[in-house]
N, C-alpha and C positions, 0 to 999 in steps of 0.2 A: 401455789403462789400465796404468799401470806396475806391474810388481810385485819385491819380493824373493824372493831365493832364498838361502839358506843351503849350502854345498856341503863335502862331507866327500869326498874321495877318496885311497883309495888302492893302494897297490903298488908298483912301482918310479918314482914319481916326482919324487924331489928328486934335484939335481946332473944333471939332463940335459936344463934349460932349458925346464922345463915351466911355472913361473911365465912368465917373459918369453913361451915362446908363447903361453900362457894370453891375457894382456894384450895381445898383438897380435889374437886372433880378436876379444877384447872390443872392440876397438877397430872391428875389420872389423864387429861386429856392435852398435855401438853400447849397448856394453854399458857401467855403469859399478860401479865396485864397489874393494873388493879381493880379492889373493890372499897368504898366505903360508903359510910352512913350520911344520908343528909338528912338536915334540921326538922323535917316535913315529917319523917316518919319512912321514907324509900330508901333503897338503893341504887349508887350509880358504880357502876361495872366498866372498863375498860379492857376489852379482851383483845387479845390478837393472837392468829393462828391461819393453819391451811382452812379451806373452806368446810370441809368433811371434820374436822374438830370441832372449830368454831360452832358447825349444825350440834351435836354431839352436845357442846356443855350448854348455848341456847336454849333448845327443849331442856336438859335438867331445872335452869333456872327457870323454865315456867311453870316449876312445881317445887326448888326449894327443898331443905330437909323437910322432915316427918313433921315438923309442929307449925312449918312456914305457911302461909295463905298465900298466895301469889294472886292479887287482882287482874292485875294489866303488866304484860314484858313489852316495851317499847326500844326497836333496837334501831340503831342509825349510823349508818358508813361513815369513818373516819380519816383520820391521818396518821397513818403507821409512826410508832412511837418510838421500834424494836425494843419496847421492854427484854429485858436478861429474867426474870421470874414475875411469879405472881405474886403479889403483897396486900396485906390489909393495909389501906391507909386511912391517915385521920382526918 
């Protein structure tokens, strides 16, 4: 059963390609949703998928590429979107 997930993370991750990885594991993990930058210095994640992916790209984002810090992952149950892909947005 699909589900959303709402994602709030952050710490050192903007400016060091951590949307664009973000959107490649979604992709490896069949995830679709978006991701973008907010003003603060975080990002906010929109995921949706079975539960056993969803787990799967979760844990990656509480670690982020190689250069990312990830402080705090704060996830929070949604309202199914049916996103068609994953996308950077602005």
């Amino acid at each position: 059963m699909k589900k959303h997930l709402n994602l709030y993370i952050t710490g050192k991750v903007q400016r060091i390609g951590f949307r664009f990885s973000c959107m490649q594991t979604a992709y490896k993990w069949g995830i679709t949703g978006i991701v973008r930058n907010k003003s603060d210095g975080s990002l906010y994640v929109e995921a949706e998928g079975d539960e056993e992916q969803l787990k799967h790209f979760v844990e990656w984002c509480k670690k982020g590429p190689i250069w990312a810090r990830v402080d705090d992952l704060r996830a929070e149950t949604g309202e199914l979107k049916n996103y068609k892909a994953f996308d950077i947005s602005r």
